[in-house]
Backbone atoms as SQL, in Angstrom:
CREATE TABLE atoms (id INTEGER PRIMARY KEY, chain TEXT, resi INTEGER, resn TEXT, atom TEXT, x REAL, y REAL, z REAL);
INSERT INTO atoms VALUES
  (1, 'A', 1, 'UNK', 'N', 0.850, -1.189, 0.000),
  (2, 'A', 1, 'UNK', 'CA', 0.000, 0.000, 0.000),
  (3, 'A', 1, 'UNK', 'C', 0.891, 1.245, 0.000),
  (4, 'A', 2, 'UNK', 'N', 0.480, 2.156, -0.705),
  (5, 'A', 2, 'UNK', 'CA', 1.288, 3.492, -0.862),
  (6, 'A', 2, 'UNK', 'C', 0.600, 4.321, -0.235),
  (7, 'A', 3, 'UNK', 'N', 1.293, 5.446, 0.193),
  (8, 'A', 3, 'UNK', 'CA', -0.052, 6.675, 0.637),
  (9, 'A', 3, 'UNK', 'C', -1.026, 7.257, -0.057),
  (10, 'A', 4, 'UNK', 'N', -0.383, 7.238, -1.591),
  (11, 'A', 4, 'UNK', 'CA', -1.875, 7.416, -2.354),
  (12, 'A', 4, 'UNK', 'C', -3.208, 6.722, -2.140),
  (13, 'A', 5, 'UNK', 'N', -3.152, 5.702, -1.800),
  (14, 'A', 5, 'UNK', 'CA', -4.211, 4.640, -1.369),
  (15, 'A', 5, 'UNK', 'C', -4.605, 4.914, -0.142),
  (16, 'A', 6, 'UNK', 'N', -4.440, 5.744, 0.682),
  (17, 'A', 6, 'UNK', 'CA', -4.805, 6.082, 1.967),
  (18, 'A', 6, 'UNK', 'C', -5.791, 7.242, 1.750),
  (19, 'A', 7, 'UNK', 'N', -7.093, 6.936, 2.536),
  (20, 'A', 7, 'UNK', 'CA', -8.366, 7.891, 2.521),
  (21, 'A', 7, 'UNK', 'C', -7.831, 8.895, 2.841),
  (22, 'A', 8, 'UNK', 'N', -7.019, 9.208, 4.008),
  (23, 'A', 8, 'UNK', 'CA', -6.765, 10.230, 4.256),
  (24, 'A', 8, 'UNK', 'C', -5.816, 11.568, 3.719),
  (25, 'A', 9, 'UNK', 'N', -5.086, 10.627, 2.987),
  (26, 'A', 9, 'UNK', 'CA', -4.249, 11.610, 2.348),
  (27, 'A', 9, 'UNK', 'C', -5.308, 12.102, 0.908),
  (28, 'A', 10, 'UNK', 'N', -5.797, 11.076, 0.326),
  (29, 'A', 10, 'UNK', 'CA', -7.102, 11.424, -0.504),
  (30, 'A', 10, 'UNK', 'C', -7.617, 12.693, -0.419),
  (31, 'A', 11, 'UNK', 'N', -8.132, 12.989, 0.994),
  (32, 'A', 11, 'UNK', 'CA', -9.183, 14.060, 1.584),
  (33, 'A', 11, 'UNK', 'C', -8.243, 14.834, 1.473),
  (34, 'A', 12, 'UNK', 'N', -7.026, 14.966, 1.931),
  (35, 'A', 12, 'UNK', 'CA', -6.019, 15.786, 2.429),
  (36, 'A', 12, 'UNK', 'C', -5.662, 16.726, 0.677),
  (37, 'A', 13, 'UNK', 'N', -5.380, 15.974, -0.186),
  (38, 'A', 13, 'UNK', 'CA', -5.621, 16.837, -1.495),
  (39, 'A', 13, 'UNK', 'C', -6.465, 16.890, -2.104),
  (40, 'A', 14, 'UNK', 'N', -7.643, 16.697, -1.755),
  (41, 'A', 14, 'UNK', 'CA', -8.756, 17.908, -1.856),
  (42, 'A', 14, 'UNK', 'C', -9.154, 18.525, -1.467),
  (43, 'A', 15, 'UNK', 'N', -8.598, 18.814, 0.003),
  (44, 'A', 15, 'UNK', 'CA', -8.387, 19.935, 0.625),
  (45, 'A', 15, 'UNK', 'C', -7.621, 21.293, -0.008),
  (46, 'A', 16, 'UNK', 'N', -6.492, 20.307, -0.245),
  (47, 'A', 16, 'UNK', 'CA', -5.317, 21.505, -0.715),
  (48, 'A', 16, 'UNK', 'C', -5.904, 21.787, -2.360),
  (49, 'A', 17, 'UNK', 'N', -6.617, 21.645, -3.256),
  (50, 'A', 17, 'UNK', 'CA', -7.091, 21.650, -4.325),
  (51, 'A', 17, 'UNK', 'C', -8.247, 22.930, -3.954),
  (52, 'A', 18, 'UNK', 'N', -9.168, 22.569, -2.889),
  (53, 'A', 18, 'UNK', 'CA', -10.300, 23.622, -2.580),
  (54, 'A', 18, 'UNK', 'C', -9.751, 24.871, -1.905),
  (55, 'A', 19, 'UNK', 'N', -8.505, 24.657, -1.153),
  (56, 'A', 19, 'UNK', 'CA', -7.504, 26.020, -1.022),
  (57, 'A', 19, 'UNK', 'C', -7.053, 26.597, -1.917),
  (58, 'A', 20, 'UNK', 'N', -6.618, 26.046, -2.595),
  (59, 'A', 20, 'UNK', 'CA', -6.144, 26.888, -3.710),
  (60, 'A', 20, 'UNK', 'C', -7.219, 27.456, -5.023),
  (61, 'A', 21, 'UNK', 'N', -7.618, 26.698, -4.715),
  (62, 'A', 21, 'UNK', 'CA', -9.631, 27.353, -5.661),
  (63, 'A', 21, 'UNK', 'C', -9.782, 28.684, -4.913),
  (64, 'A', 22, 'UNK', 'N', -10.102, 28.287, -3.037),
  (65, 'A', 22, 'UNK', 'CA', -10.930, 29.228, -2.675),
  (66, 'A', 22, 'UNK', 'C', -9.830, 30.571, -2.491),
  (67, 'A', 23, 'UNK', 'N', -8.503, 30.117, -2.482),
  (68, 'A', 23, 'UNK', 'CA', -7.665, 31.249, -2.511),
  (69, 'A', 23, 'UNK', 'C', -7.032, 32.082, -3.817),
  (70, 'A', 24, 'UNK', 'N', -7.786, 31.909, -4.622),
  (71, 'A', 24, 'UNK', 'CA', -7.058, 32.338, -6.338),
  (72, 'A', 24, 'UNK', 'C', -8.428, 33.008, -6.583),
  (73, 'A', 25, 'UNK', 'N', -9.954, 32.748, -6.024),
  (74, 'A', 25, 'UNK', 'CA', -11.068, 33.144, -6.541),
  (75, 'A', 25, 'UNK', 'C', -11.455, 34.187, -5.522),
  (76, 'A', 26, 'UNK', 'N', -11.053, 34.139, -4.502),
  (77, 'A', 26, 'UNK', 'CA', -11.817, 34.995, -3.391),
  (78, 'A', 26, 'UNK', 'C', -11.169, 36.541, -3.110),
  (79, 'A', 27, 'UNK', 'N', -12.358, 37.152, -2.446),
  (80, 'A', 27, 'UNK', 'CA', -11.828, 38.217, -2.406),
  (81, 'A', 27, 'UNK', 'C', -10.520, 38.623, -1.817),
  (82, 'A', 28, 'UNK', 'N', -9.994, 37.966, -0.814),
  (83, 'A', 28, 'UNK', 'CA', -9.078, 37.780, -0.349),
  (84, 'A', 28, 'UNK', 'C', -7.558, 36.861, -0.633),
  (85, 'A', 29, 'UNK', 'N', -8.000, 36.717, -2.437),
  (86, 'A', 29, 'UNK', 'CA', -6.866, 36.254, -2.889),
  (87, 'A', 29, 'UNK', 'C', -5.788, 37.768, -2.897),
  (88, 'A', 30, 'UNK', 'N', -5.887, 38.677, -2.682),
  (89, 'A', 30, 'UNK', 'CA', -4.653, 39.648, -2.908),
  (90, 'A', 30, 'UNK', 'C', -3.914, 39.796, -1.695),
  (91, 'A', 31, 'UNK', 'N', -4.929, 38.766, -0.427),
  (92, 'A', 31, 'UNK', 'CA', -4.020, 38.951, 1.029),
  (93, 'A', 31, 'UNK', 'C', -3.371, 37.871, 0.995),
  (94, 'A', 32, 'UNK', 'N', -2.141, 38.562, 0.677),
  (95, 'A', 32, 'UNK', 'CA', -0.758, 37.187, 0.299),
  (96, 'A', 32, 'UNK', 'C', -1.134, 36.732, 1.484),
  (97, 'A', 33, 'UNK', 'N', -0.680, 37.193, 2.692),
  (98, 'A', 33, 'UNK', 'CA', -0.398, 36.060, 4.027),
  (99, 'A', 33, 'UNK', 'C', -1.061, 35.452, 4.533),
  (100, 'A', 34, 'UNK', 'N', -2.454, 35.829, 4.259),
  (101, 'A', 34, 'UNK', 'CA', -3.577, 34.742, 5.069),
  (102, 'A', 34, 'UNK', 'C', -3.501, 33.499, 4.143),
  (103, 'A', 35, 'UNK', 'N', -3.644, 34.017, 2.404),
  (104, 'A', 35, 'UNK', 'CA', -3.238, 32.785, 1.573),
  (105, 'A', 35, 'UNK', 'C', -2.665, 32.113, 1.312),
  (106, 'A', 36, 'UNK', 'N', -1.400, 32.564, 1.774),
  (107, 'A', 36, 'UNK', 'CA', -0.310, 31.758, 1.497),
  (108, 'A', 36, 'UNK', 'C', -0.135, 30.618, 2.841),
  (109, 'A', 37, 'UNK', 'N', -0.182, 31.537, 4.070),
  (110, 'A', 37, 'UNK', 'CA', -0.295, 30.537, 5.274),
  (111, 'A', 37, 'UNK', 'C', -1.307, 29.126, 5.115),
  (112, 'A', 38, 'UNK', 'N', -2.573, 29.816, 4.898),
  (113, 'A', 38, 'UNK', 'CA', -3.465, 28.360, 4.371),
  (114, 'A', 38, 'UNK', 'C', -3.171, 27.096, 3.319),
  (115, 'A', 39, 'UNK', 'N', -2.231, 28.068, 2.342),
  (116, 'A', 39, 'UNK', 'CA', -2.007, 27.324, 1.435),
  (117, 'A', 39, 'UNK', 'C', -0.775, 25.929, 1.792),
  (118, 'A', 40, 'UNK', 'N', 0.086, 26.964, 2.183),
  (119, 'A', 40, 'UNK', 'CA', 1.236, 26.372, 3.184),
  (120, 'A', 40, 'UNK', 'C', 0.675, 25.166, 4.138),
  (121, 'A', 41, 'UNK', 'N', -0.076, 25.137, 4.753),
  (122, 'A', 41, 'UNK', 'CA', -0.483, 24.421, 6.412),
  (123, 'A', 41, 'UNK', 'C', -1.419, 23.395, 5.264),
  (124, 'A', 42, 'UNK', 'N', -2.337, 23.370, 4.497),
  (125, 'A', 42, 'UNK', 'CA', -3.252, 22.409, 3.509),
  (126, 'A', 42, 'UNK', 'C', -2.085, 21.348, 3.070),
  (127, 'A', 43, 'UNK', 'N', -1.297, 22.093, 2.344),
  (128, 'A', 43, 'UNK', 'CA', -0.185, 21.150, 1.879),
  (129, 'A', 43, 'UNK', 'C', 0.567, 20.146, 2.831),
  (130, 'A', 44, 'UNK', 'N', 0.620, 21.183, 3.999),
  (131, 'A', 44, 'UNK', 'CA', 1.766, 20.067, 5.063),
  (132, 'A', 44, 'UNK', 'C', 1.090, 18.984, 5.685),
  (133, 'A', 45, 'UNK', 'N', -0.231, 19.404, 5.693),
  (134, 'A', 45, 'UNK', 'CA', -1.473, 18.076, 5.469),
  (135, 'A', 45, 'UNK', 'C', -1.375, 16.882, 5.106),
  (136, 'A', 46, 'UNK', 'N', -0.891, 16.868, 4.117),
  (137, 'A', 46, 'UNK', 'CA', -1.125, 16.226, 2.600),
  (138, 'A', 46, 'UNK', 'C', 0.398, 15.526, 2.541),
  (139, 'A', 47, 'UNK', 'N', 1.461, 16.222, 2.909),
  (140, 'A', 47, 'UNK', 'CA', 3.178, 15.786, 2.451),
  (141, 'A', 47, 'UNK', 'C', 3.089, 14.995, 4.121),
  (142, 'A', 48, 'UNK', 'N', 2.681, 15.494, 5.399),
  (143, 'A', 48, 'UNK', 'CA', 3.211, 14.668, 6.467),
  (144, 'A', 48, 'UNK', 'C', 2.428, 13.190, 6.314),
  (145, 'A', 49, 'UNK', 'N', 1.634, 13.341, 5.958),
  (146, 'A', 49, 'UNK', 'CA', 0.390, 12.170, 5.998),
  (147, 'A', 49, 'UNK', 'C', 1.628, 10.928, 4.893),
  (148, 'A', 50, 'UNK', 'N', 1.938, 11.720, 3.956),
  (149, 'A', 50, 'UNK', 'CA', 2.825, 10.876, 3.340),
  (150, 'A', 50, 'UNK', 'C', 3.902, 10.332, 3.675),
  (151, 'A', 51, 'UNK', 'N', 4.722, 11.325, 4.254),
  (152, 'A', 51, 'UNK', 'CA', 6.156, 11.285, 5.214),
  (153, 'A', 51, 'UNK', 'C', 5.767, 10.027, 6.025),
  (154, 'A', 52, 'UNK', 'N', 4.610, 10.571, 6.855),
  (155, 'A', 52, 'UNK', 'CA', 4.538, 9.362, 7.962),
  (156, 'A', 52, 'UNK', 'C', 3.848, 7.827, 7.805),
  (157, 'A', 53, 'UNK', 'N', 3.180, 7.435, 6.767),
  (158, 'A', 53, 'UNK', 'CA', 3.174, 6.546, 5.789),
  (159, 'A', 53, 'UNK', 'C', 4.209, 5.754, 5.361),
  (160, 'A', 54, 'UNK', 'N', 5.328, 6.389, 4.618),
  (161, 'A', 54, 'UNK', 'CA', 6.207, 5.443, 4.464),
  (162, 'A', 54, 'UNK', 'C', 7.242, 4.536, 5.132),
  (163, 'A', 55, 'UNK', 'N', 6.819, 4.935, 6.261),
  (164, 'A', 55, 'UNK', 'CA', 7.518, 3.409, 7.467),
  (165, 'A', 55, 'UNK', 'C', 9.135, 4.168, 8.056),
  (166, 'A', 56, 'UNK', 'N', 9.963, 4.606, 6.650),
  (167, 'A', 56, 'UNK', 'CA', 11.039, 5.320, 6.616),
  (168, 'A', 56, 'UNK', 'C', 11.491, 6.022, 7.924),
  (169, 'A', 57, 'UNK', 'N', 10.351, 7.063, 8.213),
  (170, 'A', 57, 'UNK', 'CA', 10.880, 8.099, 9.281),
  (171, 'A', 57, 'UNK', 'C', 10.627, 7.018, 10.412),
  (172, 'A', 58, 'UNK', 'N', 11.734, 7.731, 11.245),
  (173, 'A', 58, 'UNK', 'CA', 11.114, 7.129, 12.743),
  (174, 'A', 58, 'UNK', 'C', 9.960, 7.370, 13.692),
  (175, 'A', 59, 'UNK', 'N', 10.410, 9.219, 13.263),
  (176, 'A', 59, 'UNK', 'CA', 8.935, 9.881, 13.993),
  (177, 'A', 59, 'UNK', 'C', 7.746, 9.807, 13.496),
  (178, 'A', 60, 'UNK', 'N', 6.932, 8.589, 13.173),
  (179, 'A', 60, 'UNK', 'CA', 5.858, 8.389, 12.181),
  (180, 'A', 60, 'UNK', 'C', 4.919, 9.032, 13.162),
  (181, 'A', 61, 'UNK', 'N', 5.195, 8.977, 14.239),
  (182, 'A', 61, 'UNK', 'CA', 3.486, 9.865, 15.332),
  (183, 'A', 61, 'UNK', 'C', 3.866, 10.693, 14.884),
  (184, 'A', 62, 'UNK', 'N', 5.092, 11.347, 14.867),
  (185, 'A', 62, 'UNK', 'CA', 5.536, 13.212, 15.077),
  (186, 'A', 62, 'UNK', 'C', 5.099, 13.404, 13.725),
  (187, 'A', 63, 'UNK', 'N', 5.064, 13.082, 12.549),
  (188, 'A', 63, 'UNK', 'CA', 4.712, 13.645, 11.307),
  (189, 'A', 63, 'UNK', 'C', 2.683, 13.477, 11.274),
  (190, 'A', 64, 'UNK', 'N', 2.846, 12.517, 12.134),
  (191, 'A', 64, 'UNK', 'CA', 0.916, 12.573, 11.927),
  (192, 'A', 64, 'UNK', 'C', 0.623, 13.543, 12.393),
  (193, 'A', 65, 'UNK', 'N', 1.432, 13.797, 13.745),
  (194, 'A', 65, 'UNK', 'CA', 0.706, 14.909, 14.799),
  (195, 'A', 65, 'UNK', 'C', 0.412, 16.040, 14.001),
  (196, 'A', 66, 'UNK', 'N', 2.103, 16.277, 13.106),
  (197, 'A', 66, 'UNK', 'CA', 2.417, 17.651, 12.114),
  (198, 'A', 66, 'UNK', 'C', 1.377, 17.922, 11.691),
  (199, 'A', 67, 'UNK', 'N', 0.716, 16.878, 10.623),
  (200, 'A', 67, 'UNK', 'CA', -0.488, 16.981, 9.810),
  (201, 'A', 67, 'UNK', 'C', -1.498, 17.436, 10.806),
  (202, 'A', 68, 'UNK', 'N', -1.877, 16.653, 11.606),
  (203, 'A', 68, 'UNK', 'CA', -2.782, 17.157, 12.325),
  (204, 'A', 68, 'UNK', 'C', -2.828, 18.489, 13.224),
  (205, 'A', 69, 'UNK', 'N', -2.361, 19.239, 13.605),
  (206, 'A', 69, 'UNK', 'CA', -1.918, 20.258, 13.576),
  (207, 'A', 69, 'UNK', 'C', -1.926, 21.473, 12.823),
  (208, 'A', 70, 'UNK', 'N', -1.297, 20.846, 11.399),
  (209, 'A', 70, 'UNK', 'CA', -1.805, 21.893, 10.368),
  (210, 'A', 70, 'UNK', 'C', -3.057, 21.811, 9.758),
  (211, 'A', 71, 'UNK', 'N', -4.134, 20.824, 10.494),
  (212, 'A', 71, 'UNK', 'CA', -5.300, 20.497, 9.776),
  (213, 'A', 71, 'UNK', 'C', -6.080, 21.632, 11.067),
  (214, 'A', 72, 'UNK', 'N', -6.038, 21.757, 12.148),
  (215, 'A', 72, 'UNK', 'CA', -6.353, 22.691, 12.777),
  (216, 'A', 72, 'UNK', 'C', -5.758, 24.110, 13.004),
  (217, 'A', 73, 'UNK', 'N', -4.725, 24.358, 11.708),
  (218, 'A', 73, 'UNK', 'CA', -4.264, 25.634, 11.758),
  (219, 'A', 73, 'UNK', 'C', -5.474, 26.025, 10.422),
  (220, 'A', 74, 'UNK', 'N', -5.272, 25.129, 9.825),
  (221, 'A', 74, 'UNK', 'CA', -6.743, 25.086, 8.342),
  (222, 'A', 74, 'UNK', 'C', -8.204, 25.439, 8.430),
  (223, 'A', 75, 'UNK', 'N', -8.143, 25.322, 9.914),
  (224, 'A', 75, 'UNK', 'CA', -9.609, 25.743, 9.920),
  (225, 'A', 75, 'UNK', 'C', -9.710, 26.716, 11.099),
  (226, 'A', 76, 'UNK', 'N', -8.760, 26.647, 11.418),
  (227, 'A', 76, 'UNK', 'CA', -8.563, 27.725, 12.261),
  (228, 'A', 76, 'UNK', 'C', -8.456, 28.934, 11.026),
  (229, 'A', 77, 'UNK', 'N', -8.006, 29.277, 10.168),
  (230, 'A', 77, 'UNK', 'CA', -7.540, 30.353, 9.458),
  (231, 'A', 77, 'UNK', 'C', -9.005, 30.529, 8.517),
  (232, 'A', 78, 'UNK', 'N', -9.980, 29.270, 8.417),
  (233, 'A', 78, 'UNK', 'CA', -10.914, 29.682, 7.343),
  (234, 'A', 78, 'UNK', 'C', -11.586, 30.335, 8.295),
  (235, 'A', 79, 'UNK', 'N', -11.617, 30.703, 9.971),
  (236, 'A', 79, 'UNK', 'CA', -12.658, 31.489, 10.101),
  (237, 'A', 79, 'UNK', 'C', -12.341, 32.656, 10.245),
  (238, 'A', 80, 'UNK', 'N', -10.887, 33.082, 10.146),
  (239, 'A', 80, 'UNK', 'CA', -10.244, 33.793, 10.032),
  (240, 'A', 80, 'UNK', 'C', -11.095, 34.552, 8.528),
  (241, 'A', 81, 'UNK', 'N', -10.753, 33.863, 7.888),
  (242, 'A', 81, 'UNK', 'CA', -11.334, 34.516, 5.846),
  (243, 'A', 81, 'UNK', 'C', -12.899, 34.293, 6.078),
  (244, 'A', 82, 'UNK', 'N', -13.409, 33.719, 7.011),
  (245, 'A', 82, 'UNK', 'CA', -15.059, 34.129, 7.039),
  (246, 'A', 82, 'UNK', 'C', -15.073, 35.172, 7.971),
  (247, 'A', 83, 'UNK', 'N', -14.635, 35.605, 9.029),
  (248, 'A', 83, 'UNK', 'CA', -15.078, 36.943, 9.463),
  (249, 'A', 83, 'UNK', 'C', -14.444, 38.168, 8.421),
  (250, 'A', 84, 'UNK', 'N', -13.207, 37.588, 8.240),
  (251, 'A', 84, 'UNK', 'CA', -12.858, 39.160, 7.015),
  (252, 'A', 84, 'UNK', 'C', -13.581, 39.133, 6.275),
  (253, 'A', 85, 'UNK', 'N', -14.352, 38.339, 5.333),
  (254, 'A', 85, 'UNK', 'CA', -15.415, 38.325, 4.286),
  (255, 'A', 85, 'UNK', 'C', -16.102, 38.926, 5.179),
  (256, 'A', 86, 'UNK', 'N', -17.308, 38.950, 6.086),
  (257, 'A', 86, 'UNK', 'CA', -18.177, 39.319, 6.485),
  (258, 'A', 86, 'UNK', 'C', -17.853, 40.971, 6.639),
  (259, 'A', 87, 'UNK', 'N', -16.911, 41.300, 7.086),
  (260, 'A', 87, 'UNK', 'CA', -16.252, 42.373, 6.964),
  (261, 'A', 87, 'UNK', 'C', -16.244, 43.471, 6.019),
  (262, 'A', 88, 'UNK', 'N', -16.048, 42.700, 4.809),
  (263, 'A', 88, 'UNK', 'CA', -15.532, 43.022, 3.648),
  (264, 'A', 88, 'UNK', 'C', -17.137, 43.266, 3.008),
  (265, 'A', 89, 'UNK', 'N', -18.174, 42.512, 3.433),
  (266, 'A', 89, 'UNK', 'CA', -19.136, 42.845, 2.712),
  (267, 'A', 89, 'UNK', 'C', -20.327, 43.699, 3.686),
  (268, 'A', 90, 'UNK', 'N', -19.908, 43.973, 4.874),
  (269, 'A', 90, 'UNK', 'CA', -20.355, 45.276, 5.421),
  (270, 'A', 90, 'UNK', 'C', -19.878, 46.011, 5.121),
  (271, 'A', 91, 'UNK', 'N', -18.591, 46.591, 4.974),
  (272, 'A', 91, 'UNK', 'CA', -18.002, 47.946, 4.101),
  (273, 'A', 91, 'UNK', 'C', -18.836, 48.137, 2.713),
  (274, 'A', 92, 'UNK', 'N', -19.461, 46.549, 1.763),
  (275, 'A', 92, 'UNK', 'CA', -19.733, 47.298, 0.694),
  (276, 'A', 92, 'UNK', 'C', -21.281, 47.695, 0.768),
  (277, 'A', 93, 'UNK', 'N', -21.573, 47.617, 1.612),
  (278, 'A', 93, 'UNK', 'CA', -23.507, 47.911, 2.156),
  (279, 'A', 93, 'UNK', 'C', -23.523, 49.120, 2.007);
């Protein structure tokens, strides 16, 4: 079994696929750092899930944790881009 074959890494890039959608389309694609951070933390999602998969590393918890971690920096930051949206569309009222 490879990590491609793992549900989770599955979910994990389509995560990072709907980040980068919702960050190239939204109003808040011109705020490099909120986007880029999300974009950044989606991905490390997606690469630790793999890292720690392949048997290789030793720290196979420490790379899950990673992922997991950046899976709650991920949604930690989208409510971050839902209150600035909300924001953003009381200024245009």
């Amino acid at each position: 079994m490879t990590f491609e074959d793992l549900e989770c890494w599955k979910e994990a890039r389509k995560l990072v696929k709907q980040v980068y959608d919702m960050s190239r389309s939204h109003d808040l694609a011109r705020d490099f750092g909120i986007t880029g951070q999300i974009q950044r933390a989606s991905v490390s999602i997606m690469s630790n899930i793999a890292e720690g998969s392949s048997g290789a590393c030793a720290g196979e918890a420490a790379v899950y944790n990673v992922a997991r971690s950046s899976s709650a920096e991920v949604r930690s930051l989208t409510y971050v881009i839902e209150d600035i949206s909300q924001l953003l569309l009381q200024q245009r009222s």
